[in-house]
C-alpha positions in Angstrom: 0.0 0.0 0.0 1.5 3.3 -0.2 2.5 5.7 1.9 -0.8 7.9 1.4 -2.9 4.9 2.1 -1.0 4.0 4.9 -1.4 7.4 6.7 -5.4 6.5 6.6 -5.0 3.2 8.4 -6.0 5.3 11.9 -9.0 6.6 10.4 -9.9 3.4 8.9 -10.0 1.7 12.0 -11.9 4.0 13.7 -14.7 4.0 10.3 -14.8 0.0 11.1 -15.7 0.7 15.4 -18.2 3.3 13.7 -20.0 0.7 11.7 -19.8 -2.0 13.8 -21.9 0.5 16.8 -24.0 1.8 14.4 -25.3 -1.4 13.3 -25.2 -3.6 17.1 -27.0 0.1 17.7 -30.0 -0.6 15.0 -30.2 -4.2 16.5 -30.9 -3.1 19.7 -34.5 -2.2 18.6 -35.9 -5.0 17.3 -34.5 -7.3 19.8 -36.2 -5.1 22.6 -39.3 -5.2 20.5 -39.4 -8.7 19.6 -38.3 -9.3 23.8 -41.4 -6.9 24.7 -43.9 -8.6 22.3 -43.7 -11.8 23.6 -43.4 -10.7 26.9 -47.0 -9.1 26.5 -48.2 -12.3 25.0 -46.9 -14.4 28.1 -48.5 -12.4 30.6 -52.0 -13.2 30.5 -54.6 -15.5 27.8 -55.3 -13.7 24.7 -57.4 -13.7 21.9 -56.6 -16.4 19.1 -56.2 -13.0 17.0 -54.1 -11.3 19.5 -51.8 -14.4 19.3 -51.6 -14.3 15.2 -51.1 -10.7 15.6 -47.9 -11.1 17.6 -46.5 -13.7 15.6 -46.4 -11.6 12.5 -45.1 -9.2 14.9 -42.3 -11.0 15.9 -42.0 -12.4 12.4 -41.5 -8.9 10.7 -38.7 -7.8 13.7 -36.9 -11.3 12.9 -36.7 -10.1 9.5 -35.0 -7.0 10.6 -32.6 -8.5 12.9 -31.9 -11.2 10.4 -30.7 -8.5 8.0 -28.1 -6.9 10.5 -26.6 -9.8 11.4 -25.9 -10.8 8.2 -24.2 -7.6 7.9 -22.1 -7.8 11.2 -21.3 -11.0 10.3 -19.9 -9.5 7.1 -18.3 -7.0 9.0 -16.2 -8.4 11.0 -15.2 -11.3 9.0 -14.1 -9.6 5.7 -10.8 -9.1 5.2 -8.6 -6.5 7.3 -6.2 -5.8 4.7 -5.9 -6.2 0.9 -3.6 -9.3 0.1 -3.0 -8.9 -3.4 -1.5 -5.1 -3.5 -0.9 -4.0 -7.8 -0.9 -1.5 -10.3 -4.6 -0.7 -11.4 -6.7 1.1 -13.2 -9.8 2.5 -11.0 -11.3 3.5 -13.9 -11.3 -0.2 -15.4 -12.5 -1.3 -12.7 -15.4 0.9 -12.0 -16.2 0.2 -15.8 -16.7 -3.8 -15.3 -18.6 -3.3 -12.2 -21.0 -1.2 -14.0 -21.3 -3.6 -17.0 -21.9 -6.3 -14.6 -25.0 -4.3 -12.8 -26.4 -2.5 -15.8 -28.5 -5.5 -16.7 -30.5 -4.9 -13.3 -30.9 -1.3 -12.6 -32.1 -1.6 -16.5 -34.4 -3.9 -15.3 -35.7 -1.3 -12.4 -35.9 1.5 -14.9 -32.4 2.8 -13.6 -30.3 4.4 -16.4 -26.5 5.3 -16.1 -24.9 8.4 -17.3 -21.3 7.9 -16.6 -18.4 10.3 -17.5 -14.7 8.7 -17.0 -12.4 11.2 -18.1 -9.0 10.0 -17.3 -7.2 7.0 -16.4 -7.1 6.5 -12.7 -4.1 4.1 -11.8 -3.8 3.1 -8.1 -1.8 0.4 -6.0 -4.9 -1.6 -4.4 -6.2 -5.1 -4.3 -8.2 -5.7 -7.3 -10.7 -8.2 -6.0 -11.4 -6.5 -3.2 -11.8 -2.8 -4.9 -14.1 -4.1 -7.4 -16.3 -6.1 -4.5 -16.6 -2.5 -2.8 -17.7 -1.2 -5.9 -20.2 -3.7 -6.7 -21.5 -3.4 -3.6 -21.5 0.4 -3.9 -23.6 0.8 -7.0 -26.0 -1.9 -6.2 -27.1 -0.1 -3.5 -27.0 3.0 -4.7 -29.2 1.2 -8.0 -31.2 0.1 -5.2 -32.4 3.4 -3.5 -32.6 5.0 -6.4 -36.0 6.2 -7.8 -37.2 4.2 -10.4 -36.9 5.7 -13.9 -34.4 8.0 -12.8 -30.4 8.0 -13.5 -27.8 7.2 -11.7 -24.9 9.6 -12.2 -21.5 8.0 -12.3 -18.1 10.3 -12.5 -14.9 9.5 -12.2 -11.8 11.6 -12.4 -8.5 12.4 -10.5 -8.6 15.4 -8.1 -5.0 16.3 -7.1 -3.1 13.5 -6.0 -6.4 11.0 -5.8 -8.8 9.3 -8.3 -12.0 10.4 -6.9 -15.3 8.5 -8.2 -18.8 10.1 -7.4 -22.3 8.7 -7.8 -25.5 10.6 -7.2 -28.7 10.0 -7.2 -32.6 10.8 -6.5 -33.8 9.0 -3.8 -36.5 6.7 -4.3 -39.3 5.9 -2.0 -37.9 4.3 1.2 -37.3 0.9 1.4 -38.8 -1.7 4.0 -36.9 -1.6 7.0 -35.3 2.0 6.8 -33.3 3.5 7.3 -31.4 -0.1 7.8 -32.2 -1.7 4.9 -30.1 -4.0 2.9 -29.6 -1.1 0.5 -28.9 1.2 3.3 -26.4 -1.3 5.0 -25.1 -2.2 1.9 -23.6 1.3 1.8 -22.5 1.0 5.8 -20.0 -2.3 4.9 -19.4 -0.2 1.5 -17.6 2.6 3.2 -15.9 0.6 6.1 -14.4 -1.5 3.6 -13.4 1.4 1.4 -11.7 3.4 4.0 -9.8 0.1 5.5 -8.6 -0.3 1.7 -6.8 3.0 2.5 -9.3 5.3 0.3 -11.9 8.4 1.9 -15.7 8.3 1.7 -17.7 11.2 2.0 -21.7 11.5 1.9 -24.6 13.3 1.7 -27.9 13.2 1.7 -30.2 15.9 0.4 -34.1 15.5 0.0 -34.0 15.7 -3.9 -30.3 14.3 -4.1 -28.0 11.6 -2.6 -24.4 11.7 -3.7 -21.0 9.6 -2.4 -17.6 10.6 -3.2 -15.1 8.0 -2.9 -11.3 8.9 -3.1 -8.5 6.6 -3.7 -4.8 7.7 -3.3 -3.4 8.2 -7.1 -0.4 5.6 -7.4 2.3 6.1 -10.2 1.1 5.7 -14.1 2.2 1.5 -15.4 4.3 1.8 -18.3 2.6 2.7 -21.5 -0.2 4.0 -19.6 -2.6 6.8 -21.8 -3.2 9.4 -19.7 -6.2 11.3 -22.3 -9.2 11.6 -21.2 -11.4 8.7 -22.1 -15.0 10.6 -22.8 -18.1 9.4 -21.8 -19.0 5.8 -20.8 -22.1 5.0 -22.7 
């Protein structure tokens, strides 16, 4: 990793304790629920209907609970640390994650209008960067309103290749604001920032956008650094 990356191991560390409370936080309340529920039921006879009731109660918190634990499990055991460190381009790989999703967020309506306008070579491991991607516009594909576009840039900012992708919200998904979707974006970023890269966020009512920068690393040999154009 290089020296740029390295300097955000710190940071990285603390993004990982960050996600990890903020999703033991969001499984705090459906456990209490779920605990409360039956509770209730156990104290006194009920009503055949009561009884239903509380067992699609407890059925729909499950659900939820089931979805962050998943997650934490993911959490803690992906990798800590790249283990294949090479010469990249980020732009090459953004490019095949998008051609692997394009089929489905065509198939929700979702169009992409993507603008790569340099090559973007970094030191990173490959399998791992393009997972985070992935990951990173599904979700995004996910929240997005239907018959909308998702906006994908990618370009190098000073000494990092920065990627951005924005889009209009879409109504909110069961389970928000920890959806798989939403989640999905959690594990995104921790991963991201324990590759050695910076994530920033934000959420607007008529807008969501994520910026994720990567620490340039020196051009390969024969590398064409004019701009690319548009991705179609």
């Amino acid at each position: 990793m290089s020296g740029a990356a390295a300097g955000l191991a710190p940071q990285s560390e603390t993004r990982e304790c960050t996600a990890l409370a903020h999703l033991l936080h969001a499984l705090n309340q459906p456990l209490t629920g779920l605990h409360c529920s039956l509770e209730l039921a156990a104290a006194a006879p009920r009503s055949g209907e009561q009884y239903v009731r509380t067992l699609r109660e407890g059925l729909t918190l499950t659900s939820r609970m089931r979805i962050l634990v998943e997650a934490l499990r993911e959490l803690v055991y992906s990798p800590q640390a790249a283990e294949a460190i090479s010469e990249l381009h980020l732009d090459a790989v953004l490019a095949d994650s998008l051609d692997q999703l394009r089929p489905v967020a065509e198939a929700r309506g979702v169009r992409f209008q993507v603008a790569i306008t340099t090559v973007l070579p970094i030191h990173a491991d490959r399998s791992c960067l393009a997972a985070i991607l992935l990951r990173t516009l599904e979700s995004a594909a996910s929240l997005c309103q239907q018959a909308s576009d998702l906006q994908i840039a990618a370009a190098a900012e000073g000494d990092r290749a920065c990627v951005t992708i924005s889009w209009t919200p879409g109504p909110a998904p069961e389970f928000s604001p920890f959806s798989r979707p939403d989640i999905g974006l959690v594990i995104a970023q921790a991963a991201w920032e324990s590759s050695g890269g910076r994530w920033a966020e934000f959420r607007g009512k008529k807008r969501h956008t994520c910026t994720l920068q990567f620490p340039l690393g020196l051009c390969l040999p024969g590398c064409n650094q004019k701009p690319i154009g548009d991705v179609k």
